[in-house]
N, C-alpha and C positions, 0 to 999 in steps of 0.2 A: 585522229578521231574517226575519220571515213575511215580508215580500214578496221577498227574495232568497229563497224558498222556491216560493214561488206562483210567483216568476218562471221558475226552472228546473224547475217541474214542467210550467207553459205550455211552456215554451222543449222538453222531451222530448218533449212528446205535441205538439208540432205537428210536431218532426222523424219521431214515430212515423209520422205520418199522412202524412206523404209517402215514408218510406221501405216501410213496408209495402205499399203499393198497387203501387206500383213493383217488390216484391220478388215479390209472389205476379203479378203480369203476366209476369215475364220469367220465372218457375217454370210457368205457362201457356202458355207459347210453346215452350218447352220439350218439355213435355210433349206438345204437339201435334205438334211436329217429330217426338217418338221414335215416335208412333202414326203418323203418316203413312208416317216410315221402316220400318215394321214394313210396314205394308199396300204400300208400294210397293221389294218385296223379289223377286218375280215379276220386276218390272220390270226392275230393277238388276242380276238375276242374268243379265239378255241383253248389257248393259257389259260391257266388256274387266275386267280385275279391277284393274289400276292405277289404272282410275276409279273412286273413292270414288262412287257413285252416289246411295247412299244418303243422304249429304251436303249432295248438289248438288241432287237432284230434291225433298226433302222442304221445305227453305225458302221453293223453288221454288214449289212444289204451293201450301202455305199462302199465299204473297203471292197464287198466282193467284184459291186461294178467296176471299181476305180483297178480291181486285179486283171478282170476280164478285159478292160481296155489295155493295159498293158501288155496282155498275152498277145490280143487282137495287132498292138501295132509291132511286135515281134514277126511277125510274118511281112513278109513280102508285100503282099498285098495291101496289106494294112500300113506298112511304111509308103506305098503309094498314097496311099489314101491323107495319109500327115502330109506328105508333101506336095498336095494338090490343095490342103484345106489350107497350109501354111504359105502355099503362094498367093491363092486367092483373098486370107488376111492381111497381107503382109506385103 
C-alpha cells in the first residue's frame, strides 16, 4: 500500500512540475501582451476603430522583441552577455 502511495504522490508532483511551469509562462505572456497593449494605445488610437489594434499590434510587438533578442544573442557579444547574466543567476 506505501508504494501505491509513494507512487501517486511521484505520479502528482511530476504532473505538478510540468503543469506549473507551463501555467505561470502562458500567465507571463499574458501579461506582457496587456502592458504592451497599454503602451501601444497612442498607436492604435490612429486605426480605424473596427480594427482591434490593440490585439493585433501587441503579440505583434512581443514576437518581434522576443526575434530581436534572439538575433541580439547570436552575436558574440550578446552570447557574452547570456553568459554573464547566466552566471550571475545561476
Amino acid at each position: 500500500m506505501s508504494k501505491d502511495r509513494r507512487s501517486f504522490g511521484a505520479t502528482l508532483m511530476a504532473g505538478i512540475l510540468v503543469v506549473v511551469p507551463v501555467y505561470l509562462g502562458v500567465l507571463l505572456l499574458l501579461k506582457a501582451t496587456k502592458t504592451l497593449a497599454d503602451l501601444m494605445k497612442p498607436v492604435t488610437a490612429l486605426l480605424p476603430a473596427w480594427l482591434p489594434g490593440d490585439q493585433i499590434l501587441a503579440p505583434l510587438l512581443l514576437l518581434a522583441i522576443c526575434f530581436l533578442v534572439g538575433v541580439a544573442i547570436g552575436t558574440s557579444a550578446g552570447r557574452d552577455i547570456e553568459k554573464r547574466i547566466e552566471h550571475s543567476l545561476f
